[in-house]
N, C-alpha and C positions, 0 to 999 in steps of 0.2 A: 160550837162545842169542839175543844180544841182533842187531839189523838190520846192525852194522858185523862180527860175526864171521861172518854170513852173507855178506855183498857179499864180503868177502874170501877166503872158500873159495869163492865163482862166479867169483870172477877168478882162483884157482888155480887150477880147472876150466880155465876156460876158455885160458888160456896153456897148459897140459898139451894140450890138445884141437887149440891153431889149428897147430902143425907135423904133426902128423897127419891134417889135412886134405888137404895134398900140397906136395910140395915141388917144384912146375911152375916153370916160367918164367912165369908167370903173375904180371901186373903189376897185376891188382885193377882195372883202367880199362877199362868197357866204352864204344861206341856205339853211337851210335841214329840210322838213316838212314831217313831221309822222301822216296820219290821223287813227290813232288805232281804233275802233268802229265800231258799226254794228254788222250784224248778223254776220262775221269775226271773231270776238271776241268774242261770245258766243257763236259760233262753237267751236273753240281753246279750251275754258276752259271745254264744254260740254265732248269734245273727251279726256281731261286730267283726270275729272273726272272718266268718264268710265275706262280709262287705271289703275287708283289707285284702283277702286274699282275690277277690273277683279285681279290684284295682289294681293290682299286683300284674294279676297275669294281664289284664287290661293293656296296661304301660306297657307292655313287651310286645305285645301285637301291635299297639302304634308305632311303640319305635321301629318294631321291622319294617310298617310301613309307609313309617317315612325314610327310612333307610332305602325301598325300592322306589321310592318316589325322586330322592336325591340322584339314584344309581339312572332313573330314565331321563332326568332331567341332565345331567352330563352327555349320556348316550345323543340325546336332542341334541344337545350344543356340538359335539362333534361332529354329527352330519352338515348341520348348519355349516361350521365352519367348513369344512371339503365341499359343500355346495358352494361357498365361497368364493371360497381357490378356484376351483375350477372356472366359475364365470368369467371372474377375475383376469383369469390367466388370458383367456380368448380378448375379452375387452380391455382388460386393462394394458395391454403393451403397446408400445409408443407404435406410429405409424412407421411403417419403414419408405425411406424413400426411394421415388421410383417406382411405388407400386400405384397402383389405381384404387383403391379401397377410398 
């Protein structure tokens, strides 16, 4: 049975089938009512509020601290560095001649 002898015995199905579903007054149009308002909705917007403002202040406390985080990690690198030098300075200069070291 080839796909077009099938499509056409599910549409004879189904015309046989659609007046035995009922014969209402029924006009096939439904709707769909939305009563939005109320304290509902000034809940909603209240509790968005608050969510933007806790993120708000949120962002500002991280950034401070990673701003102190940036500020000890420099602080670090400078000691680093001056512990550097200083090794440095003892070991790294050339032997002098003449001497026993």
């Amino acid at each position: 049975m080839s796909n077009t002898e099938e499509l056409d015995r599910t549409l004879e199905r189904a015309e046989r089938l659609i007046p035995l579903l009922g014969s209402s007054n029924q006009t096939g149009t439904s709707t769909i009512t939305v009563n939005a308002g109320g304290i509902g909705v000034w809940l909603a917007a209240s509790c968005c509020a608050v969510a933007v403002a806790v993120c708000f202040v949120g962002a500002v406390f991280v950034s401070a601290l990673i701003n102190d985080l940036n500020r000890q990690t420099q602080e670090l690198r400078q000691k680093d560095e001056i512990h550097d030098a200083y090794f440095s300075a003892g070991y790294g200069s050339p032997k002098k001649e003449g001497s026993k070291e």
